[in-house]
C-alpha positions as CSV (number, residue, x, y, z in Angstrom):
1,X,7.1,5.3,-23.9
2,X,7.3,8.0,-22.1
3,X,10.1,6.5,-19.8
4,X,12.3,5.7,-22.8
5,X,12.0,9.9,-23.7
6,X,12.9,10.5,-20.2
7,X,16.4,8.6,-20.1
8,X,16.9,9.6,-24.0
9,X,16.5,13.5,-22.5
10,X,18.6,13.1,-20.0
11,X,21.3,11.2,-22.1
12,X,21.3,13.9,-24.9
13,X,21.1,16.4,-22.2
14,X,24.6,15.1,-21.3
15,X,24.7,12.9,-18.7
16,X,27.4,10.0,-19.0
17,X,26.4,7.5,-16.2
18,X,22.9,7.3,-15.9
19,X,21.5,4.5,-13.2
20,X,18.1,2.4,-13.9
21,X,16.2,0.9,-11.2
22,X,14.0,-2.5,-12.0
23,X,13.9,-5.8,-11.2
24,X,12.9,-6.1,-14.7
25,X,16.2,-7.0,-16.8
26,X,14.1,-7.3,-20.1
27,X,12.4,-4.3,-19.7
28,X,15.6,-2.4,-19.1
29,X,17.7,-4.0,-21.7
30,X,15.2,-2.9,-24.2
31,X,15.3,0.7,-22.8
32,X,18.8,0.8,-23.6
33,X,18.9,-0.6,-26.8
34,X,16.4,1.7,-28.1
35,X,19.0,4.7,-27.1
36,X,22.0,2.6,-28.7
37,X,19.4,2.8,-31.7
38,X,18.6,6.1,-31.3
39,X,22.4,7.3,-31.0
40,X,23.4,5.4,-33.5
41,X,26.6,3.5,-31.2
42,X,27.5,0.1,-30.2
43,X,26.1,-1.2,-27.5
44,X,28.0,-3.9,-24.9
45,X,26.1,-5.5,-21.8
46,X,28.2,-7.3,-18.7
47,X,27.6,-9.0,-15.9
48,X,29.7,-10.6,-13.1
49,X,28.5,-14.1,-14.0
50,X,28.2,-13.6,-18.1
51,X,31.3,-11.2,-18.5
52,X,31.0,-9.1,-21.2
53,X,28.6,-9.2,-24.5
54,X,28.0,-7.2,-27.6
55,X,24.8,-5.9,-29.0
56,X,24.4,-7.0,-32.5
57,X,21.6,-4.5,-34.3
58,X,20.3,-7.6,-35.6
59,X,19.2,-8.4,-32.4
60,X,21.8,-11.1,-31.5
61,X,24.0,-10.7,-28.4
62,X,27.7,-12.2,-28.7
63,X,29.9,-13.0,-26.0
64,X,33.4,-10.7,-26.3
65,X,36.0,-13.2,-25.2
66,X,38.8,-10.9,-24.2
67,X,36.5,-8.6,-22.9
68,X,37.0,-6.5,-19.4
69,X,36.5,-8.6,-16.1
70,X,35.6,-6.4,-13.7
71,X,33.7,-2.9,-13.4
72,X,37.0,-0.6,-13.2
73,X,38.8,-2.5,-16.1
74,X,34.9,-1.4,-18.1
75,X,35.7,1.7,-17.0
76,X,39.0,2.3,-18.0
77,X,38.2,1.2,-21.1
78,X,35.3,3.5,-21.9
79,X,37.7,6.2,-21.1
80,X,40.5,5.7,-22.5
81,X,38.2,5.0,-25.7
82,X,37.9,7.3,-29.3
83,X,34.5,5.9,-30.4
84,X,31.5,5.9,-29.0
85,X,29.8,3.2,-27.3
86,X,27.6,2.6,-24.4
87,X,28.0,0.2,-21.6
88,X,25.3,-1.2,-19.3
89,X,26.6,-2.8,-16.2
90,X,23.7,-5.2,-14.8
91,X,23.2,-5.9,-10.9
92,X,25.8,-3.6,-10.5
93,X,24.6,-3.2,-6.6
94,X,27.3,-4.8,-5.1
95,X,30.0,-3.0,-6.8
96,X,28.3,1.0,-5.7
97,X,28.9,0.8,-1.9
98,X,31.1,3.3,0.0
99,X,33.9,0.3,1.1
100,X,34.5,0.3,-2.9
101,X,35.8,3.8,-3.1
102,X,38.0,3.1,-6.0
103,X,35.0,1.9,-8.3
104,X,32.8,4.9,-7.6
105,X,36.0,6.7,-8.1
106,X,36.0,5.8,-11.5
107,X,32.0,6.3,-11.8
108,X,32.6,9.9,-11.0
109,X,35.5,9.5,-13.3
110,X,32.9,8.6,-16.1
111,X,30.5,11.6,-15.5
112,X,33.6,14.4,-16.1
113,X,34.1,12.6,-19.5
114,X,33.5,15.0,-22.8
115,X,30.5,15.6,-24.6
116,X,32.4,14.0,-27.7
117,X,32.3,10.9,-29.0
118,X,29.5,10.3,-27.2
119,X,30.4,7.3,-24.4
120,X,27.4,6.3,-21.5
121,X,27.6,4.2,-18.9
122,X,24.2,2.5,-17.6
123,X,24.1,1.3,-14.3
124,X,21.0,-1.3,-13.9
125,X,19.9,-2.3,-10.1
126,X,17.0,-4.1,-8.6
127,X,16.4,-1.4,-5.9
128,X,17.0,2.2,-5.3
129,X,19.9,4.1,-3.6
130,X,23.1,5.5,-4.5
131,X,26.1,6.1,-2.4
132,X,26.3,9.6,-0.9
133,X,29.2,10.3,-3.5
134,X,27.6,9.3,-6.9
135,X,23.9,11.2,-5.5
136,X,25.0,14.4,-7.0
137,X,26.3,14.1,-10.4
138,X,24.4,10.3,-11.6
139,X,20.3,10.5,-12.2
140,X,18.3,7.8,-11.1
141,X,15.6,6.5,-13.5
142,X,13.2,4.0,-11.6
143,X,11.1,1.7,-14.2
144,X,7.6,2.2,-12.9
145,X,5.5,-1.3,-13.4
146,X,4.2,-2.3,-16.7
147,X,1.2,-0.9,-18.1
148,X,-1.5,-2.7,-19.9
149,X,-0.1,-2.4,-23.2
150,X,3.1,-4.5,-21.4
151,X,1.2,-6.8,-20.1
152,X,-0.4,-7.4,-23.6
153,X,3.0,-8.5,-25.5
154,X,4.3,-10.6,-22.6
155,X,0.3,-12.0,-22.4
156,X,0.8,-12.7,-26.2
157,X,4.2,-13.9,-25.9
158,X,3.4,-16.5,-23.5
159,X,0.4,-17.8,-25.7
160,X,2.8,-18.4,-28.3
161,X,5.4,-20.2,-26.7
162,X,3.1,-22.4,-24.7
163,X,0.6,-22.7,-28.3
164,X,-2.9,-21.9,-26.8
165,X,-5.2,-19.2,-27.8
166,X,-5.8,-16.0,-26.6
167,X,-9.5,-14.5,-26.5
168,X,-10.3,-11.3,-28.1
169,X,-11.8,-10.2,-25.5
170,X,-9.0,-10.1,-23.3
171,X,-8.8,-6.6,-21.5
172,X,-10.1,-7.7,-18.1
173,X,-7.6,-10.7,-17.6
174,X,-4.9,-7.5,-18.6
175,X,-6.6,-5.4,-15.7
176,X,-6.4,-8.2,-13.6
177,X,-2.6,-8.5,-13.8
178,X,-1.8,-5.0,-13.5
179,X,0.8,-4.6,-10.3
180,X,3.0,-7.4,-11.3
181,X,6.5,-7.0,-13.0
182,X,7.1,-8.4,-16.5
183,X,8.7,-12.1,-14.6
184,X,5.6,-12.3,-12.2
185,X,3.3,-11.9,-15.3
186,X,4.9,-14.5,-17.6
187,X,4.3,-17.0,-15.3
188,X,0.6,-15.7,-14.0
189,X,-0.2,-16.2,-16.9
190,X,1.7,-19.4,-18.1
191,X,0.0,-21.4,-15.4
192,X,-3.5,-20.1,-16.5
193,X,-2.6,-21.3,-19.9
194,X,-1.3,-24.7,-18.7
195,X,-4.6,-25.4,-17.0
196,X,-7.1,-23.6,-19.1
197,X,-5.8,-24.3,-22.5
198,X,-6.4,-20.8,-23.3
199,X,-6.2,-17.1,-22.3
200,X,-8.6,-15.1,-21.5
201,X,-11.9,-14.1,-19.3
202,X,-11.4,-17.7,-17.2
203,X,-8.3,-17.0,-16.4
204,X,-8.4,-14.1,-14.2
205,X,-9.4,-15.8,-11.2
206,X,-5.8,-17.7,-11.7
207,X,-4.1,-15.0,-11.9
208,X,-5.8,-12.9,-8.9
209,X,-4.4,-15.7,-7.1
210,X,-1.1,-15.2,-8.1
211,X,-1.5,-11.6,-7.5
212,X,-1.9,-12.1,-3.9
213,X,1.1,-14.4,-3.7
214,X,3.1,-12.0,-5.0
215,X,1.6,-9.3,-2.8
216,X,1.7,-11.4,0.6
217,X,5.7,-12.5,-0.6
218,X,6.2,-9.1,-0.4
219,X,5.9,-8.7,3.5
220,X,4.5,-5.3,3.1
221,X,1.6,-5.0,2.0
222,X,-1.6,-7.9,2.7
223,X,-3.8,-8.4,0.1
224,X,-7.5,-9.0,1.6
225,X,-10.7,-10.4,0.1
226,X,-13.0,-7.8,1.3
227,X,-15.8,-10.0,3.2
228,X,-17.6,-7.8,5.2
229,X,-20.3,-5.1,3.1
230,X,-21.8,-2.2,4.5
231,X,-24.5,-3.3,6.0
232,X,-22.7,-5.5,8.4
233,X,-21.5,-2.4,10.0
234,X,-24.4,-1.3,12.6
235,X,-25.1,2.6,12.9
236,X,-22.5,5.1,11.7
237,X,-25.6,6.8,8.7
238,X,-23.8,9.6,7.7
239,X,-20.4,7.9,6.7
240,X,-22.3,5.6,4.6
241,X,-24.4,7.9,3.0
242,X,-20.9,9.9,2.1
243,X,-18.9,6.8,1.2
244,X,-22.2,6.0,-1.4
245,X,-22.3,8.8,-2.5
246,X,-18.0,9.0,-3.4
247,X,-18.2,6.0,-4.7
248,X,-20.3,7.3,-7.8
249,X,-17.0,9.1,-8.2
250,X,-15.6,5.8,-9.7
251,X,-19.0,5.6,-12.1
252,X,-19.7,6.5,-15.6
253,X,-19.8,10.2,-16.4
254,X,-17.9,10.9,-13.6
255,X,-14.8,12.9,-15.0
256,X,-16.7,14.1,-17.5
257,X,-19.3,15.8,-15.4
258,X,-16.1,17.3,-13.5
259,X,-15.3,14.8,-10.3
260,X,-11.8,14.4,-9.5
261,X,-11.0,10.6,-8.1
262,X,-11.0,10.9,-4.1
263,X,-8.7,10.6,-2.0
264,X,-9.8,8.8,0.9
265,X,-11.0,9.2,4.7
266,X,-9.4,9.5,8.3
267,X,-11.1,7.5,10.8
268,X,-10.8,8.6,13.8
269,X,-12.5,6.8,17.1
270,X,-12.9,4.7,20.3
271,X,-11.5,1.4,19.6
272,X,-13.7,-1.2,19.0
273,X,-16.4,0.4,16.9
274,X,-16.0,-1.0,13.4
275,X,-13.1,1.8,12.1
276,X,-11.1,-1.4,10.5
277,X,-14.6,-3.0,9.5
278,X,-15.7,0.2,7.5
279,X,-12.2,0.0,6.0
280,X,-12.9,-3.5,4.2
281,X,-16.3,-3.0,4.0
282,X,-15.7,0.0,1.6
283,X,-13.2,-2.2,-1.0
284,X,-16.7,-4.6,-1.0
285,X,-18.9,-2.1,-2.0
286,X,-17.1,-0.3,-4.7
287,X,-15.4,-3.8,-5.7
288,X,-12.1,-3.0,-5.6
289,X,-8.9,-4.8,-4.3
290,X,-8.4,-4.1,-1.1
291,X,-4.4,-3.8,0.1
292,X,-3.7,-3.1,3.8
293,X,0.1,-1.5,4.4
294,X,1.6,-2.3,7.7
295,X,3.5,0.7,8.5
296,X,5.3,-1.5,11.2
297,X,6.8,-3.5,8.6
298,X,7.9,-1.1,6.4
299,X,10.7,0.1,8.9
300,X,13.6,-2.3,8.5
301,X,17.3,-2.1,9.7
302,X,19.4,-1.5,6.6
303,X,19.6,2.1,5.7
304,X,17.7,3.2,3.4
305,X,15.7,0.0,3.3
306,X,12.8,2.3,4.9
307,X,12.2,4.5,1.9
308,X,12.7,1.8,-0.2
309,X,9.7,0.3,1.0
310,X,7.4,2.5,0.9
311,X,8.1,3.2,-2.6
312,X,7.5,0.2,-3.7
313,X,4.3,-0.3,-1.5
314,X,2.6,3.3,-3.2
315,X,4.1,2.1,-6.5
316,X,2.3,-1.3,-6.3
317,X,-1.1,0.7,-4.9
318,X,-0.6,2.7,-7.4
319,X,-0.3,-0.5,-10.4
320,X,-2.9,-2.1,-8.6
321,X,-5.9,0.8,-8.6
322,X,-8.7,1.2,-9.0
323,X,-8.5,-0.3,-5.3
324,X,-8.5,0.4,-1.4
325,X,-5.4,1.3,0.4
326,X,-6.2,0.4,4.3
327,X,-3.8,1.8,7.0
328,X,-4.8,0.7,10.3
329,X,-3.6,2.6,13.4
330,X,-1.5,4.7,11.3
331,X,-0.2,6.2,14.5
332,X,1.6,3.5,15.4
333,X,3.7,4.4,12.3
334,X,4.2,7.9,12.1
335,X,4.2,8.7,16.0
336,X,7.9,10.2,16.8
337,X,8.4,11.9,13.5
338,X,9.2,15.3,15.3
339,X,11.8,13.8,17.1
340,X,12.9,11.4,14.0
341,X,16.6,13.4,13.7
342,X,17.5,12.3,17.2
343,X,16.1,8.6,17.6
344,X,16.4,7.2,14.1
345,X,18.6,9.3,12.0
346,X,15.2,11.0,10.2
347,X,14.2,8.0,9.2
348,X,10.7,8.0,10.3
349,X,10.4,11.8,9.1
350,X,11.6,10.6,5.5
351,X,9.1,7.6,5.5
352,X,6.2,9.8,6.5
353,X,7.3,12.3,4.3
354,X,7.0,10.2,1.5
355,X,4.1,9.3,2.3
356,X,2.4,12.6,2.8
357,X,3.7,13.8,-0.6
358,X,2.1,10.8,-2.3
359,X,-1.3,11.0,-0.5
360,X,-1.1,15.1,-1.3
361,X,0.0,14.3,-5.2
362,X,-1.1,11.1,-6.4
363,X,-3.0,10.5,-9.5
364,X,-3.9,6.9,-9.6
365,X,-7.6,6.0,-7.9
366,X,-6.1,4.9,-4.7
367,X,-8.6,5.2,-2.2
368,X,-6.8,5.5,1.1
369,X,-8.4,4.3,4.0
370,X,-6.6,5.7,7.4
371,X,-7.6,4.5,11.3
372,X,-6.7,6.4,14.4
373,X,-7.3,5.4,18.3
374,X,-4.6,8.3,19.5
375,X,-5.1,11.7,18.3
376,X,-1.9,12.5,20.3
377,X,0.1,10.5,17.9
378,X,-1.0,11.3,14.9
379,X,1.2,14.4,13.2
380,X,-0.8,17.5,12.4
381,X,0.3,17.1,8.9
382,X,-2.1,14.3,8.3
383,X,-5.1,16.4,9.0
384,X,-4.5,18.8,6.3
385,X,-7.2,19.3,3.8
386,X,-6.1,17.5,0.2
387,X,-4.6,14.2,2.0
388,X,-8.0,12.9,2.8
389,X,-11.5,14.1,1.6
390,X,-12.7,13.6,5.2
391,X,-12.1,13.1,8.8
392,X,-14.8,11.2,10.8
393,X,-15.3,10.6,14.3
394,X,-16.4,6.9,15.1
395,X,-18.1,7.3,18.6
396,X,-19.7,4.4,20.9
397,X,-22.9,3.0,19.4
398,X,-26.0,4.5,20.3
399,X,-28.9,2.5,21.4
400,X,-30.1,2.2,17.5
401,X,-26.9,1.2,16.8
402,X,-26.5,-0.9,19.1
403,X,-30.1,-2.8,18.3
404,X,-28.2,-2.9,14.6
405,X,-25.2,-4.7,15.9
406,X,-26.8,-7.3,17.9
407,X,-28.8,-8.4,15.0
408,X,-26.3,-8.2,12.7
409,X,-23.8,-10.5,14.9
410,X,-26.9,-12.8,16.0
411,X,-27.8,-13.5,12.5
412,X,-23.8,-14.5,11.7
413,X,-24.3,-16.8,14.3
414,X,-27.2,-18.4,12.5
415,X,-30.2,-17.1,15.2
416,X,-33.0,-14.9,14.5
417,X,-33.3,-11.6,16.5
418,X,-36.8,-11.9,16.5
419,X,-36.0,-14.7,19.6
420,X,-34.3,-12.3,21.7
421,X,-35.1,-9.2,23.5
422,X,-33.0,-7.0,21.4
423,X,-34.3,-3.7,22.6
424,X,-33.7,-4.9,26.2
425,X,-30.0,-6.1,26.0
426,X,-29.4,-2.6,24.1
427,X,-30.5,-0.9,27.1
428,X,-28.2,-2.8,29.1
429,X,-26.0,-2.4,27.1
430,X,-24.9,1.2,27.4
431,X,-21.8,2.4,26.4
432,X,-20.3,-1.1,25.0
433,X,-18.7,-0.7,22.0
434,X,-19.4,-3.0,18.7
435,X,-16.4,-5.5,19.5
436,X,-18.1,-6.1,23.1
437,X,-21.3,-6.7,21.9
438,X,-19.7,-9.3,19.2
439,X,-18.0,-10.3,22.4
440,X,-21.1,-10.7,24.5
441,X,-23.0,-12.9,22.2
442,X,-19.8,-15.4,21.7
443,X,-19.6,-15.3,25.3
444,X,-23.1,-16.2,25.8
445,X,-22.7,-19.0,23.2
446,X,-20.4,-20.1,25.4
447,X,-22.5,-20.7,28.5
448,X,-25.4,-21.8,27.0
449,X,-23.9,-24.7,25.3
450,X,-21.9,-25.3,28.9
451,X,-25.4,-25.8,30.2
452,X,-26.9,-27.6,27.5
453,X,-29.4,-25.0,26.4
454,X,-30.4,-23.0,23.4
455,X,-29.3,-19.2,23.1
456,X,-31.3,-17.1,25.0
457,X,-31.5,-13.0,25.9
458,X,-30.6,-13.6,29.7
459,X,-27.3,-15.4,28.4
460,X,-26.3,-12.5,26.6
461,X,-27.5,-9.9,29.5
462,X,-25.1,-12.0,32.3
463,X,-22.1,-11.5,29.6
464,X,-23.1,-8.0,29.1
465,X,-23.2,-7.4,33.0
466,X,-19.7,-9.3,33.2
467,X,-17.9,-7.1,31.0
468,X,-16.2,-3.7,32.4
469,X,-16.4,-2.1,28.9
470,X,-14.1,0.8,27.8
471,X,-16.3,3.9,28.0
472,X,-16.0,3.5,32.1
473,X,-12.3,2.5,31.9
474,X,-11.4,5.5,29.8
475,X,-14.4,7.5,30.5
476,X,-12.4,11.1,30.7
477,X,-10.2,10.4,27.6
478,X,-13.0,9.4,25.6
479,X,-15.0,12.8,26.8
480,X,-12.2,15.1,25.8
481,X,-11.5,13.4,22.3
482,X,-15.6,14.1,21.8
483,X,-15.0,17.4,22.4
484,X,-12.3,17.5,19.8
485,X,-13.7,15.9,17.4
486,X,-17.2,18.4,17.7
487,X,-15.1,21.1,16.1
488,X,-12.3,19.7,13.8
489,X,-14.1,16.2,12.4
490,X,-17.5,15.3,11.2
491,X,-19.6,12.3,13.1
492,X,-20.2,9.0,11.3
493,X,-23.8,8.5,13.3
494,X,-26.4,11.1,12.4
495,X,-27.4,10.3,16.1
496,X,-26.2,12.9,19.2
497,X,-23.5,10.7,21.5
498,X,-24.9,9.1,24.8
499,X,-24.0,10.1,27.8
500,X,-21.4,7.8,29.5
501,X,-22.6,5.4,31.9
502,X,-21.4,6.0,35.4
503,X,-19.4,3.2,36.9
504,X,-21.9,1.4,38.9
505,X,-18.7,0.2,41.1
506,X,-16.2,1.8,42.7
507,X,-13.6,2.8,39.9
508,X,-11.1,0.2,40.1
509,X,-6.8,1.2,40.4
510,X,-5.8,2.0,36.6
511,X,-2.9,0.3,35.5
512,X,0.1,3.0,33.9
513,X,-0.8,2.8,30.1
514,X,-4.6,3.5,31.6
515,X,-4.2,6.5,33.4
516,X,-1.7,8.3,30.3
517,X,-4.6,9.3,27.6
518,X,-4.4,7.7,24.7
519,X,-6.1,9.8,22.9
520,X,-5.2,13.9,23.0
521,X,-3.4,16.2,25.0
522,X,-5.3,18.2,27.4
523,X,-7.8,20.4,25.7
524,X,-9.4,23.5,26.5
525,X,-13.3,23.5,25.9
């Protein structure tokens, strides 16, 4: 309830327009009521297709006939009134844009009226943002999603109306339908009921489903089933050691014995060597949900839209945890926030911003998981201690590692390593990262099947001696971002980095985008 003492503070506190964001109409209208309740005034509701209705205490809701049409006749009429009475506009988006200056005329009209009698004018929208003229003087209240003890009355509601039981032992199938508003809910869990019979345990599975659905429609954010564990990721011992170890975090006894929730890592590397693997791998382990944001999405043309969406992205993180936030090449989204006030009107420095503020203050067990190929677009703000526990450096397989990887991808492919010459092909294999190896052994598939024969080593070893890998292609930028990351990061492998492999070739011409570094500036050893 502690939304419904917010607004009723700010509404004794004297504020006469107050606006409510929610797609929730239910939700809202039962906010509302309980200040008409509190207040002791009438209460009337309109709409542009309903018109206007009355609030009956006895919970009945009459249509006023000869009742204001539109949102400046409301107006008028609330102040010109003797009596109290409060007023809650619905959808009332269309009407708060700057083209219709007379109507927010009258809004600000509204908020000048007198403390007595005691008149209030609700404004109820799906999504945030106010005209630049109603910002100062009308607060904005956003409905955050329901909580568990929500979810319960609509879960008991729907059991009701569709007559099927619910179990007692319901508080997992509750859990499982936390992130979705009141509407998504009712149906979750009406479908559940219409092909179970019942509610309960068996239907969270259902209702998972329709949890991603809802998640995917959203464009945002991607809801993964985490398929890939921890020991499918070859090398990198001392970031699994610390990612076992914070995961106890989420255990019995935890808060109790002290441990605050963590935050979440930076991962910071060469491409290629299993950053956005660890991501997923970590939502498997711990058996949480595991949500990737796609920054590039969450910039869209309208104005404000931006904001908007990353609101609601955190927000359903934030409904959804215990889980896995995964941000992959977060550069891509935050690079050109110093220079955000001339390209895009601040818009990328607002987003970020946002951002940053909810990674520095959230409360919710959102574990944020952050990847990085270019230090040089990465704002400094991000590696500030208290956004992330950690900053690791993901380097190029050693030769352990690399032994590790082979098998791994060899035993995916349904072969035993025992039939190759492992240790060989990671001598060969010097410098490849963990996508060329993967790449290797499908390419090595590939020719053996060509020639009608059986996998062997030396089909691997001619793919590996095919393949120009990275570490020679960007051989200097990978050196320097080493030597950054030895003072200001901490190294996934427990193993001292190889040396790069000199080009056994002639260096070949380097294309533009090759010879800029993608990594860091020039730095000083």
């Amino acid at each position: 309830m502690k939304i419904f003492e917010n607004l009723l503070r700010i509404v004794k506190a004297g504020a006469k327009v107050v606006h409510i964001v929610s797609f929730e109409w239910e939700r809202v209208r039962g906010l509302v009521i309980g200040v008409a309740n509190d207040l002791k005034i009438p209460l009337h509701i309109w709409s542009s297709s309903s018109g206007m209705a009355r609030w009956d205490p006895s919970g009945a809701i009459e249509s006023v006939a000869d009742g204001p049409t539109d949102p400046i006749a409301i107006m008028r009429e609330l102040k010109e009134g003797q009596a109290g009475k409060i007023v809650l506009l619905e959808d009332a988006q269309p009407y708060l844009r700057s083209e219709h200056h007379e109507v927010l005329r009258w809004v600000r009209e509204i908020c000048r009226l007198p403390v007595e009698p005691h008149r209030l004018l609700v404004l109820s929208t799906p999504i945030p943002g106010l005209p630049v003229e109603l910002q100062k003087e009308v607060p904005t209240l956003e409905l955050p999603l329901p909580k568990v003890e929500d979810l319960r009355v609509v879960c008991e509601r729907v059991a009701e109306e569709l007559g099927v039981p619910v179990d007692g032992d319901d508080e997992a199938l509750l859990e499982a339908s936390r992130g979705l508003t009141v509407m998504e809910a009712r149906l979750a869990f009406g479908q559940a009921a219409l092909q179970l019979g019942r509610l309960g345990h068996e239907a969270v599975p259902l209702v998972m489903r329709e949890k991603e659905r809802v998640i995917k429609q959203s464009g945002i954010l991607e809801y993964y089933d985490p398929d890939v564990r921890l020991e499918d990721v070859g090398g990198l011992e001392n970031l699994k050691v610390w990612l076992e170890r914070r995961g106890r975090a989420y255990g019995p006894g935890a808060r109790s014995f002290g441990l605050d929730a963590p935050k979440g890592l930076l991962l910071l590397g060469v491409q290629g060597c299993g950053k956005s693997m660890v991501s997923k791998s970590v939502a498997a382990a711990w058996r949480f949900p595991l949500l990737r944001l796609d920054m590039g999405r969450v910039f869209a043309g309208i104005v404000g839209q931006s904001e908007s969406n990353v609101r609601a992205a955190l927000q359903a993180a934030e409904a959804l945890a215990p889980c896995v936030l995964w941000i992959d090449e977060i550069e891509k989204g935050v690079s050109g926030m110093g220079s955000s006030d001339q390209s895009d009107a601040g818009t990328t420095a607002r987003v970020v911003g946002t951002l940053l503020t909810w990674m520095q203050e959230k409360r919710e067990p959102v574990f944020v998981v952050a990847t990085a190929n270019r230090l040089d677009l990465v704002p400094m703000e991000l590696f500030r201690k208290g956004r992330f526990d950690e900053i690791f450096f993901v380097d190029l397989p050693t030769e352990r590692a690399r032994r590790e990887i082979l098998q791994i991808h060899l035993r995916k492919k349904g072969r035993k390593p025992t039939d190759f010459g492992i240790q060989h092909l990671a001598q060969v294999s010097a410098g490849f990262s963990g996508a060329e190896l993967e790449e290797a052994i499908r390419e090595g598939l590939f020719n053996a099947f060509a020639a009608g024969q059986e996998l062997r080593t030396e089909h691997i070893e001619t793919a590996l001696k095919a393949t120009f890998p990275l570490s020679m292609t960007m051989r200097e930028p990978i050196e320097k971002l080493r030597l950054w990351a030895k003072a200001r990061a901490r190294l996934a492998s427990d193993e001292a980095p190889e040396q790069l492999p000199a080009p056994g070739v002639p260096e070949p011409p380097r294309l533009r985008q090759e010879v800029r570094n993608p990594f860091i500036p020039e730095v000083k050893p």
